[in-house]
N, CA, C and O atoms as a Tripos MOL2 file, in Angstrom:
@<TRIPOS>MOLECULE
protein
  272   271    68     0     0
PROTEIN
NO_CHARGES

@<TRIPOS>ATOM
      1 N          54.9550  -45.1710  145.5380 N.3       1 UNK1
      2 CA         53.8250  -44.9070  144.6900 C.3       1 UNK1
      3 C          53.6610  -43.4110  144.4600 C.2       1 UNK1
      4 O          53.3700  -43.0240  143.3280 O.2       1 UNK1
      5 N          53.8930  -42.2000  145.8460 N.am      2 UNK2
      6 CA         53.7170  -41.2430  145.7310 C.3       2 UNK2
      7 C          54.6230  -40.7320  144.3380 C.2       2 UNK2
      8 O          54.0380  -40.3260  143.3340 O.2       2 UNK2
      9 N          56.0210  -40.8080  144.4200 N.am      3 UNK3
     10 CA         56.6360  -40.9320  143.6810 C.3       3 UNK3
     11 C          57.2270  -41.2110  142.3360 C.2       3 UNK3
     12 O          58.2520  -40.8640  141.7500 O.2       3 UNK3
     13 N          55.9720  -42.1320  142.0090 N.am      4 UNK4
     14 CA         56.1550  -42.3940  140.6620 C.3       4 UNK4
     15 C          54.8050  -41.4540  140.1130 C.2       4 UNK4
     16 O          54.9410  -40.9370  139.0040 O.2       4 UNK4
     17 N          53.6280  -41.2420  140.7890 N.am      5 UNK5
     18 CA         52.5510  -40.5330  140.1980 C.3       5 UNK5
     19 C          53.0850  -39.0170  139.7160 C.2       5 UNK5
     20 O          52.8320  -38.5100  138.6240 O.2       5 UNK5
     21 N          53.7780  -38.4930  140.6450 N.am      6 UNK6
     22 CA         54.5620  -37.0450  140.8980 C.3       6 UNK6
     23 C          55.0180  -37.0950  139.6640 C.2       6 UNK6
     24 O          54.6610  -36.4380  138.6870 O.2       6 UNK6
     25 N          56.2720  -38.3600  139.8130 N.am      7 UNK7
     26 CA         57.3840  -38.4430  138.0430 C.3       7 UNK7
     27 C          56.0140  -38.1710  136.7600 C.2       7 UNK7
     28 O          55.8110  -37.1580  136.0920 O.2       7 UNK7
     29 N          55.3260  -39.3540  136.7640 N.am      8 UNK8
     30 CA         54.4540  -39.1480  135.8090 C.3       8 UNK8
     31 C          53.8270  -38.0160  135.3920 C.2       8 UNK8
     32 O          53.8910  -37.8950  134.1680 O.2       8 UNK8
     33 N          53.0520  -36.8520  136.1300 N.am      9 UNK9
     34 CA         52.0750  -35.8740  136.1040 C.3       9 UNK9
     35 C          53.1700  -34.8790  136.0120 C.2       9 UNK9
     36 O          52.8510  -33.7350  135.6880 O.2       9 UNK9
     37 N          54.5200  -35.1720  136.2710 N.am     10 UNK10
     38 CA         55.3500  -34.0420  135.3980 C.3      10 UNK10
     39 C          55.8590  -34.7170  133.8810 C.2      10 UNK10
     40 O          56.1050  -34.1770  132.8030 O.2      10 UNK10
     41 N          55.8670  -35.0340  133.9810 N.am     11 UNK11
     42 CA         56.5840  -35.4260  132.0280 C.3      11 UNK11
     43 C          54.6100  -35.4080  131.6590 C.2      11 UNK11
     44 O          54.5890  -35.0480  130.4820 O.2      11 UNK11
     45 N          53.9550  -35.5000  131.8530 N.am     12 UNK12
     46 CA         52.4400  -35.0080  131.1350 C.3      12 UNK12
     47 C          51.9760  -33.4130  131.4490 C.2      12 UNK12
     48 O          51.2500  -32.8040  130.6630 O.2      12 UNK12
     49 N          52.3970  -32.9220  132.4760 N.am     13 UNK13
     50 CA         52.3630  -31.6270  132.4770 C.3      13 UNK13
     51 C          53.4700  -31.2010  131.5520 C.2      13 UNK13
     52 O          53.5250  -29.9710  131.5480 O.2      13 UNK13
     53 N          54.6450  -31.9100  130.5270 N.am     14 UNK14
     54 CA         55.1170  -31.1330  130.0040 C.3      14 UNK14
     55 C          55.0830  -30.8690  128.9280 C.2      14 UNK14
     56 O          55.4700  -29.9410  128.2180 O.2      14 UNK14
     57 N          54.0650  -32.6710  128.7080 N.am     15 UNK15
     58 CA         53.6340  -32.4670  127.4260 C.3      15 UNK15
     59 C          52.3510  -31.5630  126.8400 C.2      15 UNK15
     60 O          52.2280  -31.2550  125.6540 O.2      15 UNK15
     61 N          51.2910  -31.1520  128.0570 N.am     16 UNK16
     62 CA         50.1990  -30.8900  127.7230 C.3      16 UNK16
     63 C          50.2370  -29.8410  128.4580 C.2      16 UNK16
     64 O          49.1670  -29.2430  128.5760 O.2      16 UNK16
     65 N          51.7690  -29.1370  129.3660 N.am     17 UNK17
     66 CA         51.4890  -27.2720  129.2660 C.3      17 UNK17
     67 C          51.3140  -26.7550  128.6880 C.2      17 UNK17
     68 O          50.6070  -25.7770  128.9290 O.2      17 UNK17
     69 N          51.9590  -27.0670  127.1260 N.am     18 UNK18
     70 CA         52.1790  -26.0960  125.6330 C.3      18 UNK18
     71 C          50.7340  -25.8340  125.0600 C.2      18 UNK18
     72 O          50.5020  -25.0170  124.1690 O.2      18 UNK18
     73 N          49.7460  -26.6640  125.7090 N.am     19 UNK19
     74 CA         48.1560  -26.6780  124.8860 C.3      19 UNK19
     75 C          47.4790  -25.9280  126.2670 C.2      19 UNK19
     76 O          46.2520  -25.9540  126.3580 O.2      19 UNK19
     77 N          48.2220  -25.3070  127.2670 N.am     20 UNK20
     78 CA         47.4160  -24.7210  128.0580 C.3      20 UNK20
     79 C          46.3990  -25.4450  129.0870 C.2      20 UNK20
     80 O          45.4540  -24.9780  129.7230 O.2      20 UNK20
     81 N          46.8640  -26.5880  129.0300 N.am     21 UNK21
     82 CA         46.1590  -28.3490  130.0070 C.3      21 UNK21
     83 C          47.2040  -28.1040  131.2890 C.2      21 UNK21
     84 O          48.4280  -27.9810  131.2290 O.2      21 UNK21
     85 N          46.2840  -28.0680  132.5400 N.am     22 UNK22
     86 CA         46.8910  -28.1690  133.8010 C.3      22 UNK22
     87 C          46.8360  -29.7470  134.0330 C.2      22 UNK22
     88 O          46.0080  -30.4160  133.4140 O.2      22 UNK22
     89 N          47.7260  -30.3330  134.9270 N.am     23 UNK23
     90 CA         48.1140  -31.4360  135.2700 C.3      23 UNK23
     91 C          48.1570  -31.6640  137.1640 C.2      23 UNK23
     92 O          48.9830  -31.0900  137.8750 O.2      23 UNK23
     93 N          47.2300  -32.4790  137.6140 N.am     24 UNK24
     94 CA         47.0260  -32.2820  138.7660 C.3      24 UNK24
     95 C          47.6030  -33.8590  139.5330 C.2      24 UNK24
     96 O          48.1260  -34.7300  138.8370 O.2      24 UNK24
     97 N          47.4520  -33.9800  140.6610 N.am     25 UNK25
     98 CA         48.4380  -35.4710  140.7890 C.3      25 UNK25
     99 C          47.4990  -35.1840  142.5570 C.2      25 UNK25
    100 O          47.4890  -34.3130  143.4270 O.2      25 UNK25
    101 N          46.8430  -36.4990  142.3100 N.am     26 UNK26
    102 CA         46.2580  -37.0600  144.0050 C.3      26 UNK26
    103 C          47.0170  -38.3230  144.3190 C.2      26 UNK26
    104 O          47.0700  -39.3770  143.6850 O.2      26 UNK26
    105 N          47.5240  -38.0090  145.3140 N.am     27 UNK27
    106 CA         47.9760  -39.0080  145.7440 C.3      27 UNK27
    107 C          47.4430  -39.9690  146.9670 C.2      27 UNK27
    108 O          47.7250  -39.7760  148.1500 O.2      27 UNK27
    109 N          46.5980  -41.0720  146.4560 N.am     28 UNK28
    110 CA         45.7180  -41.8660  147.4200 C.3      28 UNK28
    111 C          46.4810  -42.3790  148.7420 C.2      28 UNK28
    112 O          47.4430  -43.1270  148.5720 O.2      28 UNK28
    113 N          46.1970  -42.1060  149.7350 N.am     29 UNK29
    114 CA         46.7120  -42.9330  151.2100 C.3      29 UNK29
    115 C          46.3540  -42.4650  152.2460 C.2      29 UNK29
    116 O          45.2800  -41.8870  152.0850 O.2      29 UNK29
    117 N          46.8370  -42.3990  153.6080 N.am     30 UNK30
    118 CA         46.5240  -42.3100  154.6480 C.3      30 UNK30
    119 C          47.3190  -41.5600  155.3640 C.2      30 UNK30
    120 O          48.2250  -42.2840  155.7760 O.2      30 UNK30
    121 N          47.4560  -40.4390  155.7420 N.am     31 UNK31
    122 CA         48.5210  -39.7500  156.4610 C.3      31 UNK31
    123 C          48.3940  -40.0560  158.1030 C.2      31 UNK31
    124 O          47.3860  -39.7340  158.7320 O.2      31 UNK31
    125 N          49.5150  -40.7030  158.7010 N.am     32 UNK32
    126 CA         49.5710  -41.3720  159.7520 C.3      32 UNK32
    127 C          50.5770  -40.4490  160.8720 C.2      32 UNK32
    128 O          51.7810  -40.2380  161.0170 O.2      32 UNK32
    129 N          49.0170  -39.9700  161.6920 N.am     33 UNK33
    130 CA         49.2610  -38.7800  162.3870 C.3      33 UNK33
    131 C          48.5900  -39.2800  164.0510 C.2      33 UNK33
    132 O          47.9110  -40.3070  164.0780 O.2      33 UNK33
    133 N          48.7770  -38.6660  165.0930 N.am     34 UNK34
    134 CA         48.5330  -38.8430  166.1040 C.3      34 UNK34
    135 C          47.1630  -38.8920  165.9430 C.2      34 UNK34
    136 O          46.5970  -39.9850  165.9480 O.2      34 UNK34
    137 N          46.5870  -37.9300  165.8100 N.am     35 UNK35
    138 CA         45.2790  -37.0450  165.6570 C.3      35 UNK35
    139 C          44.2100  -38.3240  164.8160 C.2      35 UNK35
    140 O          43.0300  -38.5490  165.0850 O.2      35 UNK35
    141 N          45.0590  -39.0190  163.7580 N.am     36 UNK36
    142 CA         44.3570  -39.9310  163.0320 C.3      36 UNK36
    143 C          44.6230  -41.6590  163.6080 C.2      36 UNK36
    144 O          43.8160  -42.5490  163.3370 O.2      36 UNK36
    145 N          45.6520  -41.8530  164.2730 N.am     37 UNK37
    146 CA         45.5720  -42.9560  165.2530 C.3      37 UNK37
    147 C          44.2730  -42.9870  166.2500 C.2      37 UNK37
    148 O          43.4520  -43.8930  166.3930 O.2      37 UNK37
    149 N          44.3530  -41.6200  166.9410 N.am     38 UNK38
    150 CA         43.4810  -41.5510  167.7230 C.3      38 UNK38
    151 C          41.9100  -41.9710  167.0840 C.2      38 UNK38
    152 O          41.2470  -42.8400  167.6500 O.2      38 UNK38
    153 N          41.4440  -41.3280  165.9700 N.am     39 UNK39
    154 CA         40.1270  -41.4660  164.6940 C.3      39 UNK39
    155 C          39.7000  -43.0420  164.5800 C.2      39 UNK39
    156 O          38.5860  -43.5530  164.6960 O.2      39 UNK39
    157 N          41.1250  -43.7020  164.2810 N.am     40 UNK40
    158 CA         41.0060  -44.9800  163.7860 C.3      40 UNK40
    159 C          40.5960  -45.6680  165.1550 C.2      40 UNK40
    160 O          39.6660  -46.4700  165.2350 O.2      40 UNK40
    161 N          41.3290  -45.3020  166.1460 N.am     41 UNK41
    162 CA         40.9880  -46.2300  167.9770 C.3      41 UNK41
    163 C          39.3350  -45.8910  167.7530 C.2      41 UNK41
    164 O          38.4270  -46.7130  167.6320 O.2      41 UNK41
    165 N          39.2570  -44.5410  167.7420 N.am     42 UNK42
    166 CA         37.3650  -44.6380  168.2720 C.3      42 UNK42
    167 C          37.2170  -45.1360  167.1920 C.2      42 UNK42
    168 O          37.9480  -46.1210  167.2980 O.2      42 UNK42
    169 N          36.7480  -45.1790  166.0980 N.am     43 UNK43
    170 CA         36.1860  -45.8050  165.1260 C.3      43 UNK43
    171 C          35.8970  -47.2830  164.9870 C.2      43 UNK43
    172 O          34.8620  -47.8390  164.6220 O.2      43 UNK43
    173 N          37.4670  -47.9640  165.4970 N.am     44 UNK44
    174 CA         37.0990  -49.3580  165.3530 C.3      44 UNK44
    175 C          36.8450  -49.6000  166.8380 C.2      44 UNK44
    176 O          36.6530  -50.7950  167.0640 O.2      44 UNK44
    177 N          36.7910  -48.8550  167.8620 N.am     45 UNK45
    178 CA         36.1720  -49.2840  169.1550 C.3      45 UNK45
    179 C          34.3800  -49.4450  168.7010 C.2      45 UNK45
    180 O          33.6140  -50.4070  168.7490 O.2      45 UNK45
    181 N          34.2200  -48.1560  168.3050 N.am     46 UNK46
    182 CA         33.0560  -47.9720  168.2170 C.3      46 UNK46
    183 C          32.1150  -49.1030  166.7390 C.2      46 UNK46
    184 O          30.8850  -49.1490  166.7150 O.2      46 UNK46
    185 N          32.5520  -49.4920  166.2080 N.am     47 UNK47
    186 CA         32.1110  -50.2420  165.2080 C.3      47 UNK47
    187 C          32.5530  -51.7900  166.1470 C.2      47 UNK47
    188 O          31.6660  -52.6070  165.8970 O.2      47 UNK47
    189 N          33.2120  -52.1770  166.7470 N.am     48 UNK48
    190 CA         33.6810  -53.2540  167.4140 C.3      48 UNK48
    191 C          34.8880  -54.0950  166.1910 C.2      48 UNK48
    192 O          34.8400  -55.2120  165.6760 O.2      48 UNK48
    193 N          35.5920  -53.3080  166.1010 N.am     49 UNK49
    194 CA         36.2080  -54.1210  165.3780 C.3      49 UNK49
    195 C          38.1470  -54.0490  165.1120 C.2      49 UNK49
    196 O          38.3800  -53.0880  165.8450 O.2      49 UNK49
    197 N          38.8250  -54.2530  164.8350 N.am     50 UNK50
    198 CA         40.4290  -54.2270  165.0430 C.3      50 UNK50
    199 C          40.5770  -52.7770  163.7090 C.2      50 UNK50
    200 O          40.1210  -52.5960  162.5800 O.2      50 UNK50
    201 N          41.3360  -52.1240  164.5110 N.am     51 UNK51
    202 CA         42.1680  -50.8760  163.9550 C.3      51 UNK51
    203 C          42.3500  -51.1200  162.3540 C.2      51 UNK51
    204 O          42.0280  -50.1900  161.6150 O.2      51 UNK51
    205 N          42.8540  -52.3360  161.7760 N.am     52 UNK52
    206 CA         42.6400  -52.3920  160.2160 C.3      52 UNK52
    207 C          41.7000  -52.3040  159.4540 C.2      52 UNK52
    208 O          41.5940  -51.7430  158.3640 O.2      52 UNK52
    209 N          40.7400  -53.0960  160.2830 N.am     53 UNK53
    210 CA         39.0950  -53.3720  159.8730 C.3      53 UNK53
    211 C          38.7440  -51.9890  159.3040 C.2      53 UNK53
    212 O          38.4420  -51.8300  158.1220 O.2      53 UNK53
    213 N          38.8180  -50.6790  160.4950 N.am     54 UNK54
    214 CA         38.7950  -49.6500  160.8360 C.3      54 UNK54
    215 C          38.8950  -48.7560  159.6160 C.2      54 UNK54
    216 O          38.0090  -48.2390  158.9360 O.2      54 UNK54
    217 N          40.3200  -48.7100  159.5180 N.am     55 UNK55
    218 CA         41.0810  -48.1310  158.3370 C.3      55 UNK55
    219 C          40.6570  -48.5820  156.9380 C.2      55 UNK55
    220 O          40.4200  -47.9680  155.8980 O.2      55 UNK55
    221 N          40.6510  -49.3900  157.1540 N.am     56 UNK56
    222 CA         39.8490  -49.8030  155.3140 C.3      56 UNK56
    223 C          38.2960  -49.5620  155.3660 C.2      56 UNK56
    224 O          37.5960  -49.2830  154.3930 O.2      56 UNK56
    225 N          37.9540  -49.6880  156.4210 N.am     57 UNK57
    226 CA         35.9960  -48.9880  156.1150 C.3      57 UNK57
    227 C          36.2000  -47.5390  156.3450 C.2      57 UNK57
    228 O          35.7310  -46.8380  155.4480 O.2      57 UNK57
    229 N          36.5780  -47.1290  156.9810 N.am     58 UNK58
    230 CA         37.4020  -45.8040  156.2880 C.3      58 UNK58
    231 C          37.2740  -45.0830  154.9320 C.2      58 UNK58
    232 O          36.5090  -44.2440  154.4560 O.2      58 UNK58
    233 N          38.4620  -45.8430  154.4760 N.am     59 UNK59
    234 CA         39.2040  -45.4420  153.0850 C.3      59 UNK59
    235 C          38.0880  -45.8950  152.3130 C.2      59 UNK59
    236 O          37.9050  -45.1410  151.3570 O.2      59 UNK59
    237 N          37.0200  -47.1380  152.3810 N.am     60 UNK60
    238 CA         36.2180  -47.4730  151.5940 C.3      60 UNK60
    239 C          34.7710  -46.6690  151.4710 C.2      60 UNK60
    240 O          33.9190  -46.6870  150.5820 O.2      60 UNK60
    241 N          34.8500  -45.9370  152.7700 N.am     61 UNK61
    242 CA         33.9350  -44.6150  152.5960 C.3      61 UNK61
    243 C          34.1310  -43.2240  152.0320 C.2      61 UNK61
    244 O          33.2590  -42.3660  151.8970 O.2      61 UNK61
    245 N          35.4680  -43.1350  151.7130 N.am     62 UNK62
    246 CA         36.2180  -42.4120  150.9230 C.3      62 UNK62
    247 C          36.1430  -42.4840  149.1750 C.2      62 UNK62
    248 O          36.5880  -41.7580  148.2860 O.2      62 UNK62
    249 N          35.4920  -43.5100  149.1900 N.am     63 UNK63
    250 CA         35.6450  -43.8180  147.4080 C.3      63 UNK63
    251 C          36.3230  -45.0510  147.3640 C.2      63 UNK63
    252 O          36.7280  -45.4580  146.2750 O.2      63 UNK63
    253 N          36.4640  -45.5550  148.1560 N.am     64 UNK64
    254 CA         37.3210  -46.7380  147.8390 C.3      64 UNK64
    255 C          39.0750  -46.6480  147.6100 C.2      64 UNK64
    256 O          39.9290  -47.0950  146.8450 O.2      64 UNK64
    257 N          39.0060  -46.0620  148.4050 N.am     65 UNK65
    258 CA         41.0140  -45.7070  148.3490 C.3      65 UNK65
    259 C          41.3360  -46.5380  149.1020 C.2      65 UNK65
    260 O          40.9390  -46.7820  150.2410 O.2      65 UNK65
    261 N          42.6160  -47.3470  148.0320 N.am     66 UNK66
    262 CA         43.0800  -48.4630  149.3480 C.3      66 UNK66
    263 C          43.9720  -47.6200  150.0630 C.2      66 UNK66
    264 O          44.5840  -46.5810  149.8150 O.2      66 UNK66
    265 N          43.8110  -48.6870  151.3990 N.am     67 UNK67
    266 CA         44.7130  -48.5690  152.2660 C.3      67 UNK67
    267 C          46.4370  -49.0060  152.0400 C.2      67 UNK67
    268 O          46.4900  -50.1850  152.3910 O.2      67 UNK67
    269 N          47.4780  -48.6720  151.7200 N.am     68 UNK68
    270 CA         48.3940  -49.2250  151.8330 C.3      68 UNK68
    271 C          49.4410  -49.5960  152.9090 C.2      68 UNK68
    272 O          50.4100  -50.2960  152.6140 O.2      68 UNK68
@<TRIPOS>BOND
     1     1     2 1
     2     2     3 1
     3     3     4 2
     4     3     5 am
     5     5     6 1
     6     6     7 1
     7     7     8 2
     8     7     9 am
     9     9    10 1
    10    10    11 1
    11    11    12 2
    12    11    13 am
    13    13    14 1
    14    14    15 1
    15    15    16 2
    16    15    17 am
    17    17    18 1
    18    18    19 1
    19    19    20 2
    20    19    21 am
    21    21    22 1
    22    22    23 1
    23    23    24 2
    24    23    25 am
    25    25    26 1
    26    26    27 1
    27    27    28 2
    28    27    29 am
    29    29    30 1
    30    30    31 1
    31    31    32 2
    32    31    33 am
    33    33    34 1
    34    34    35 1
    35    35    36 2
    36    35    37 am
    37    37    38 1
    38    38    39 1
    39    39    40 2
    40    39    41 am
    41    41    42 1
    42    42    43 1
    43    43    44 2
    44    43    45 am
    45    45    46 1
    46    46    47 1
    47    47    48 2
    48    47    49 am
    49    49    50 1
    50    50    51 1
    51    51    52 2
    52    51    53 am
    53    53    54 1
    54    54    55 1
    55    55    56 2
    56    55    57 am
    57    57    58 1
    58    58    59 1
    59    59    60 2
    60    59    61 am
    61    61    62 1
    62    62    63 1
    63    63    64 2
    64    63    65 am
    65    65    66 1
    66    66    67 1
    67    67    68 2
    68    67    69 am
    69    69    70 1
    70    70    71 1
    71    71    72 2
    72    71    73 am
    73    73    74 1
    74    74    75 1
    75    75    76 2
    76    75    77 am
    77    77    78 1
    78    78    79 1
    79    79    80 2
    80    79    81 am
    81    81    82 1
    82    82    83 1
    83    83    84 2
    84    83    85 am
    85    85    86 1
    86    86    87 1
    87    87    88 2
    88    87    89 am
    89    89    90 1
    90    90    91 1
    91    91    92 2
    92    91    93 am
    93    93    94 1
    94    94    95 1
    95    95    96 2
    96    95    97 am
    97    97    98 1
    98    98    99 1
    99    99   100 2
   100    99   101 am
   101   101   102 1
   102   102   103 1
   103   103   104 2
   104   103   105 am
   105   105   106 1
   106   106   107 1
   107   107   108 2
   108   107   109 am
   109   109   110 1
   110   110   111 1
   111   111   112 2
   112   111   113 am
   113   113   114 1
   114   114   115 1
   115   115   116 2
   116   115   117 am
   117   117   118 1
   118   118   119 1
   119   119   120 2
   120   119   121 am
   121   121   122 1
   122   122   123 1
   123   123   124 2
   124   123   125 am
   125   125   126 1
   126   126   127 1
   127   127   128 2
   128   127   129 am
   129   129   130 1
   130   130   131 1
   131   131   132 2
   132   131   133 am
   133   133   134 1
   134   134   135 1
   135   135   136 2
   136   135   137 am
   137   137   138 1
   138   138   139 1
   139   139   140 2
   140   139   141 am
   141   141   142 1
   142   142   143 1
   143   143   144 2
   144   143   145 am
   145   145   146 1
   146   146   147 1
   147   147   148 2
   148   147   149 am
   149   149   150 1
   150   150   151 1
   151   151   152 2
   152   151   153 am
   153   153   154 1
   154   154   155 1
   155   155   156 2
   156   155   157 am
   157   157   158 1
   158   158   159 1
   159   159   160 2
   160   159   161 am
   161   161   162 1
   162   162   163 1
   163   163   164 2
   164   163   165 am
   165   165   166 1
   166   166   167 1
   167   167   168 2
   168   167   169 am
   169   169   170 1
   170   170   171 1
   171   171   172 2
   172   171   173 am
   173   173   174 1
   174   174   175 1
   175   175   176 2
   176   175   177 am
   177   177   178 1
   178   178   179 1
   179   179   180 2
   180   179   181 am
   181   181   182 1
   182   182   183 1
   183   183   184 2
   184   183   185 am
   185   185   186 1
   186   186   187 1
   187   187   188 2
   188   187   189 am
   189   189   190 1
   190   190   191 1
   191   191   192 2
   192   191   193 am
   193   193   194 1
   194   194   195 1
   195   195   196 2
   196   195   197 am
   197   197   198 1
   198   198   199 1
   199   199   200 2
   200   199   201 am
   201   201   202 1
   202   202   203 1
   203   203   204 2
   204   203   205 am
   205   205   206 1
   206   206   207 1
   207   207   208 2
   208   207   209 am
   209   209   210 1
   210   210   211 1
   211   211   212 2
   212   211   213 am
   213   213   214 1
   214   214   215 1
   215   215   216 2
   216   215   217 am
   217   217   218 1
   218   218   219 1
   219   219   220 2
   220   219   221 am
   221   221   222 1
   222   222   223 1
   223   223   224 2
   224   223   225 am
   225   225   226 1
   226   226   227 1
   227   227   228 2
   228   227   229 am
   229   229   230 1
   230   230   231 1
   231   231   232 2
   232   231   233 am
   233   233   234 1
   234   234   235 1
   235   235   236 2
   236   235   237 am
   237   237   238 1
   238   238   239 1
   239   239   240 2
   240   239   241 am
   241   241   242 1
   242   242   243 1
   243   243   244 2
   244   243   245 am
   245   245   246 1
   246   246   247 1
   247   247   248 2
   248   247   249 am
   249   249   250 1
   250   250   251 1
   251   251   252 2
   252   251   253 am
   253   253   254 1
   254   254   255 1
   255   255   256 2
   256   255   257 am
   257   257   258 1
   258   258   259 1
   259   259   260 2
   260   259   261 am
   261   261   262 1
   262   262   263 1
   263   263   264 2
   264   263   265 am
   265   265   266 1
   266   266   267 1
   267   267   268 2
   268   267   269 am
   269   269   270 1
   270   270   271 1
   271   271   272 2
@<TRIPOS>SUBSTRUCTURE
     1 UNK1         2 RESIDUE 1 A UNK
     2 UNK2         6 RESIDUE 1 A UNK
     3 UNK3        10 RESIDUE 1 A UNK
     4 UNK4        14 RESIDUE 1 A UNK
     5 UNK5        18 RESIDUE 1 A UNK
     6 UNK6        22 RESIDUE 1 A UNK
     7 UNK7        26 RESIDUE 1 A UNK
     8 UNK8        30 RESIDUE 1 A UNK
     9 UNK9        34 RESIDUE 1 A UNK
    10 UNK10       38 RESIDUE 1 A UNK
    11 UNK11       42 RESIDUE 1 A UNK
    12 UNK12       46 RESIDUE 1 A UNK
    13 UNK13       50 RESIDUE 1 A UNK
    14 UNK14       54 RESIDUE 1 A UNK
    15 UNK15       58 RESIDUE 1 A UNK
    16 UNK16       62 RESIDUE 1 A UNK
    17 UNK17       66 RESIDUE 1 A UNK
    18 UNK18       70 RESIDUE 1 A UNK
    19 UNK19       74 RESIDUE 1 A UNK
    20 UNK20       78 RESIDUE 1 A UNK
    21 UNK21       82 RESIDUE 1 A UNK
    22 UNK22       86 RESIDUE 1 A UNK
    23 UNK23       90 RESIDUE 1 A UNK
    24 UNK24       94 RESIDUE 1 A UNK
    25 UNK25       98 RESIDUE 1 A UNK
    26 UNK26      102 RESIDUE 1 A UNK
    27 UNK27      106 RESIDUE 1 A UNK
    28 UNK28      110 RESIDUE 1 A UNK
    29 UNK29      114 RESIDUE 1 A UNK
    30 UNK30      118 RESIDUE 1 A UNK
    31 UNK31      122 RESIDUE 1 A UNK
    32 UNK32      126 RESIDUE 1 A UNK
    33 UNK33      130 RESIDUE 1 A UNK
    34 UNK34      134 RESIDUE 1 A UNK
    35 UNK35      138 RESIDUE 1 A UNK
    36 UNK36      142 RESIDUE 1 A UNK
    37 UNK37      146 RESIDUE 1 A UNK
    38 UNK38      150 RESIDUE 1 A UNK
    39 UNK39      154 RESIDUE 1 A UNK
    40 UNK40      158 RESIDUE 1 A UNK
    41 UNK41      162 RESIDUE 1 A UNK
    42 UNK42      166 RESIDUE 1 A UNK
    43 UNK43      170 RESIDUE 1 A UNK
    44 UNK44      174 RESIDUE 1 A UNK
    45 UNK45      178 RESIDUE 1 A UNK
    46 UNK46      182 RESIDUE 1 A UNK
    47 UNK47      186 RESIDUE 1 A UNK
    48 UNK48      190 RESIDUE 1 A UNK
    49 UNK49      194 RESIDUE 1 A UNK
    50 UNK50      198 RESIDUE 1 A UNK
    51 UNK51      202 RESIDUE 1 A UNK
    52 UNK52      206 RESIDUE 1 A UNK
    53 UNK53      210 RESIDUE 1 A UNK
    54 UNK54      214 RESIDUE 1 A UNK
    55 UNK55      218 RESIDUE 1 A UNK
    56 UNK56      222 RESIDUE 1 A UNK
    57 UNK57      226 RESIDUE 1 A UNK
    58 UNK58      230 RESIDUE 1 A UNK
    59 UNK59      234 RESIDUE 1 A UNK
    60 UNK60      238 RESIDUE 1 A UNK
    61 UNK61      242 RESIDUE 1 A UNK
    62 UNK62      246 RESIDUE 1 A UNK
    63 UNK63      250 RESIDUE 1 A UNK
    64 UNK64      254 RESIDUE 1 A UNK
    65 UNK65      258 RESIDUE 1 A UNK
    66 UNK66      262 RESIDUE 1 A UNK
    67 UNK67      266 RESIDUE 1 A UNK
    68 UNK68      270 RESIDUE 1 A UNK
C-alpha cells in the first residue's frame, strides 16, 4: 500500500510541480516497534482487553486509520 501511494503522489507531483502545487503522501499504519508493543500491552491490559482490540481503538482514536 505504502508503495503504491509513493508511485501515485509522484506521477501527480509531476503533473502539478509545473503549476507550483506541492504533493505530499501519508502513509496510514502502524510502525511496529518495541517501544509500541510495549503501548499496545498497557493499553489493552489497562482497558481489559486483547492486544488487537487495543490496536484498533488506537488507530480509531487517531481518525480512524485502519489497522492493517
Amino acid at each position: 500500500m505504502v508503495a503504491a501511494l509513493t508511485a501515485y503522489s509522484k506521477g501527480l507531483s509531476n503533473e502539478a510541480g509545473a503549476r507550483g502545487i506541492r504533493v505530499n503522501t501519508v502513509a496510514p499504519g502502524f510502525i511496529e516497534t518495541t517501544a509500541a508493543q510495549r503501548l499496545i500491552a498497557r493499553l489493552a491490559e489497562k482497558a481489559g482487553t486483547d492486544e488487537g482490540t487495543a490496536r484498533q481503538d488506537l488507530m480509531d482514536s487517531l481518525g480512524g486509520v485502519p489497522a492493517v
